[in-house]
C-alpha positions as CSV (number, residue, x, y, z in Angstrom):
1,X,52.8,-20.8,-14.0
2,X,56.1,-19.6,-15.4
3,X,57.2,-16.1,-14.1
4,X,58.3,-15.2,-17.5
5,X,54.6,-16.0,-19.3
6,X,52.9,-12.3,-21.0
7,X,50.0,-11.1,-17.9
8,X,47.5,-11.9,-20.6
9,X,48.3,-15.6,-20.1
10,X,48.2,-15.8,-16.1
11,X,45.2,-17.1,-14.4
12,X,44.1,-16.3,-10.9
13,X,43.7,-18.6,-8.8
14,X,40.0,-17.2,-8.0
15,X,39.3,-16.8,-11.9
16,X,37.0,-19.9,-11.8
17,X,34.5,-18.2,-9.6
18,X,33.6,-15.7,-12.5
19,X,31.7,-18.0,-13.8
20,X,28.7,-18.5,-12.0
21,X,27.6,-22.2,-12.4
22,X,31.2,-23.0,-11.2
23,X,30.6,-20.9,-8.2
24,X,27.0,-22.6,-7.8
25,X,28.0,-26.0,-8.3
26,X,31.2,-25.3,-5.6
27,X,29.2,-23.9,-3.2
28,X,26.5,-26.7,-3.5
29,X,29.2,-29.5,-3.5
30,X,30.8,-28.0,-0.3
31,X,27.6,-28.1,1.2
32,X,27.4,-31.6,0.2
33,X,30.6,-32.3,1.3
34,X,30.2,-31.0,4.8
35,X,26.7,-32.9,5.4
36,X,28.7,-36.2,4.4
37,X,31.0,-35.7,7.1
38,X,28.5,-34.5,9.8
39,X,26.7,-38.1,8.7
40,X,30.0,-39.6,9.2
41,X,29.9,-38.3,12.6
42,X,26.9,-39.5,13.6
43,X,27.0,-42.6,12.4
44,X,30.1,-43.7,14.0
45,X,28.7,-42.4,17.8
46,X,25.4,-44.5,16.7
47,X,27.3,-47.7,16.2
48,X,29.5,-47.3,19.4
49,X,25.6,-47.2,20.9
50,X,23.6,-49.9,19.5
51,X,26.5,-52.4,18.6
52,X,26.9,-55.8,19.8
53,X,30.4,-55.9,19.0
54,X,33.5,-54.0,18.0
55,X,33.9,-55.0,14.8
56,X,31.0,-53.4,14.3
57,X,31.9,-50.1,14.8
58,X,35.2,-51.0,12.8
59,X,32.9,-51.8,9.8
60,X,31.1,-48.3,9.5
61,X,34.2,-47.0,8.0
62,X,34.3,-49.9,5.9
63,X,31.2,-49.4,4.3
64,X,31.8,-45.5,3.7
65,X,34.4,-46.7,1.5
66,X,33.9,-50.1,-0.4
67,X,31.5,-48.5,-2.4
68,X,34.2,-45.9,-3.9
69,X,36.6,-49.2,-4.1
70,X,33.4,-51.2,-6.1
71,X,32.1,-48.6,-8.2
72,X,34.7,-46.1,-9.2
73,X,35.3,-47.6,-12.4
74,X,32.0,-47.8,-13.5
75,X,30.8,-44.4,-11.8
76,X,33.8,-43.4,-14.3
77,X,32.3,-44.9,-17.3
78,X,29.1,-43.5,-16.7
79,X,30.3,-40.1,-16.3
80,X,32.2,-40.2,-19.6
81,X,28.7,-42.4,-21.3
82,X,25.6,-40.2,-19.8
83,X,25.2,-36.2,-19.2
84,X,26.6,-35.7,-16.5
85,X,24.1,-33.0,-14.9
86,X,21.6,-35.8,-14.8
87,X,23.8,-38.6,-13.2
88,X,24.8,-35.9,-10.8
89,X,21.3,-35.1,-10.0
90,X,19.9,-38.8,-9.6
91,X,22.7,-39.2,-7.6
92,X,22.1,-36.8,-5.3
93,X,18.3,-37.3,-5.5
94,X,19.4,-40.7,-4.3
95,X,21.7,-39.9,-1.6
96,X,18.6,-37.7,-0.1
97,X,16.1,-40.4,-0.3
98,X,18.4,-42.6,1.8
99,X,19.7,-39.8,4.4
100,X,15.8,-39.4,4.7
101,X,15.3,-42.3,5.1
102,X,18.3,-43.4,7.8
103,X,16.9,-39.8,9.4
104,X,13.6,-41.9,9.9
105,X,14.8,-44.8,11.4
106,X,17.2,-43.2,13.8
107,X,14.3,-40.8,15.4
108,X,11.6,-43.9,15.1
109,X,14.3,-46.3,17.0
110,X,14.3,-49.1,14.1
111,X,18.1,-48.6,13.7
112,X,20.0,-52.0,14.4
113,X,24.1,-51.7,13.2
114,X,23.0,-53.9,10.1
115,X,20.3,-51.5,8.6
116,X,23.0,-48.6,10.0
117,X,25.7,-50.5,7.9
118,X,23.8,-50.8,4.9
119,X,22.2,-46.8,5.1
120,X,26.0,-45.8,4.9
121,X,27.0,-48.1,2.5
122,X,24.2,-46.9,0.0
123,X,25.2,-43.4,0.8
124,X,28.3,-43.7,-0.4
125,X,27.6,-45.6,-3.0
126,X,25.8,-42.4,-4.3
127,X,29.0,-40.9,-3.2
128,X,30.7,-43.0,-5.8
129,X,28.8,-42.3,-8.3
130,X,28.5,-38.8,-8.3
131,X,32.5,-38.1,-7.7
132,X,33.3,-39.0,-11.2
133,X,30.8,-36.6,-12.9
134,X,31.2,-33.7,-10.5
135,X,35.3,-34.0,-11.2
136,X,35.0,-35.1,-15.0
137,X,32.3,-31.9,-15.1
138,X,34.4,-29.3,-14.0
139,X,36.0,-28.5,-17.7
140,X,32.7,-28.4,-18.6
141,X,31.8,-25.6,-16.7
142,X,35.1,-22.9,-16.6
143,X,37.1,-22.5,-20.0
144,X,40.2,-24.8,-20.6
145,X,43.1,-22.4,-18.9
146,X,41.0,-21.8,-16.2
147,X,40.9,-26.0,-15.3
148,X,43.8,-26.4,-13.1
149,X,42.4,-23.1,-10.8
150,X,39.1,-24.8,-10.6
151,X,40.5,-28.2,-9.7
152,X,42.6,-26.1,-7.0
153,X,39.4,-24.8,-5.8
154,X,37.9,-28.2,-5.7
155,X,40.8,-29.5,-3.8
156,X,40.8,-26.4,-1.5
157,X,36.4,-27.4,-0.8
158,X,37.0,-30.3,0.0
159,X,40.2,-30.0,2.5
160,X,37.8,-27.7,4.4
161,X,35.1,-29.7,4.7
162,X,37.7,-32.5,5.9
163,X,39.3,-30.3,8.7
164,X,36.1,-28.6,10.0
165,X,32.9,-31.0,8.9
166,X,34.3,-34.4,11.7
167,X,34.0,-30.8,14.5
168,X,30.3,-29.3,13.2
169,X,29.3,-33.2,13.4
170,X,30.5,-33.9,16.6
171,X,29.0,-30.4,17.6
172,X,25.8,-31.5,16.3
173,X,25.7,-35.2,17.7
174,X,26.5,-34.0,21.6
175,X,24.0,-31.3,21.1
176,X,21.3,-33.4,19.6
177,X,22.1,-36.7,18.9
178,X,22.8,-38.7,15.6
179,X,19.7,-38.5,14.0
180,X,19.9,-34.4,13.7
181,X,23.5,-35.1,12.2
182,X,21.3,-37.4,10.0
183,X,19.2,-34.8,9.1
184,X,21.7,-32.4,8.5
185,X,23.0,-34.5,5.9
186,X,19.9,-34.7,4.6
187,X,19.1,-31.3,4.1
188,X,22.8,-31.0,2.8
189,X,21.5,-32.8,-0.8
């Protein structure tokens, strides 16, 4: 802000976490956020195990992101269409079915790289559509000059869970294996 604005009219750049469902929904999303990664982890080291060929491996990262590429716009639409609570919760409720459910298959040894390729993809298709009503919900939940310090905040989660979430994952996969960084993700929802 401007140096010369009245005190009345600065905002801290903590000021968002006053409000307590901000500082719930944060929390939970960083959470979230670092379970993503610590899946991310493991499921490149499980496709350098069980693939036949490199391209492979080259495609998990491909099918964290195509869904974000796909369905941003309509995740966006949605967002703006339906309460955004509930598409962030049946989001969520769907990303944990299918972390269960990639959990499952790792520790019963039914993963192949295509049923790998396609548990990632759905993931992140849940991914894709959540992102739009957690970022288009965040006015929703602070008042209007406090935005731009909860977008800070949001921006400051999430460049956390970038830098340290890849190390806890790769912690967790040399430790015990993908399927507990499958779980962890899991439990992250």
């Amino acid at each position: 802000m401007i140096d010369d604005e009245p005190e009345s009219e600065r905002v801290s750049a903590l000021a968002p976490f006053r409000h307590g469902i901000f500082r719930a929904v944060w929390a939970a999303s960083l959470v979230s956020n670092f379970g993503g990664l610590i899946q991310g982890v493991g499921a490149a080291w499980m496709m350098t195990t069980i693939a036949t060929s490199p391209y492979q491996v080259a495609l998990v990262q491909a099918s964290t992101t195509l869904p974000i590429m796909l369905f941003a716009l309509v995740a966006g639409a949605i967002a703006d269409s339906f309460n955004r609570r509930k598409v962030m919760l049946v989001a969520q409720t769907f990303m944990l079915v299918v972390s269960a459910l990639l959990t499952l298959f790792t520790w019963q040894g039914w993963m192949t790289p295509w049923t790998l390729l396609a548990f990632t993809f759905l993931i992140d298709s849940g991914t894709a559509l959540n992102s739009p009503s957690w970022q288009a919900s965040v006015g929703d939940m602070v008042p209007r000059a406090k935005v731009p310090a909860a977008v800070a905040l949001n921006s400051l989660g999430f460049n956390i869970t970038r830098s340290v979430g890849p190390a806890i994952g790769g912690v967790i996969v040399a430790a015990a294996g993908a399927a507990a960084a499958f779980a962890a993700n899991a439990v992250s929802y």
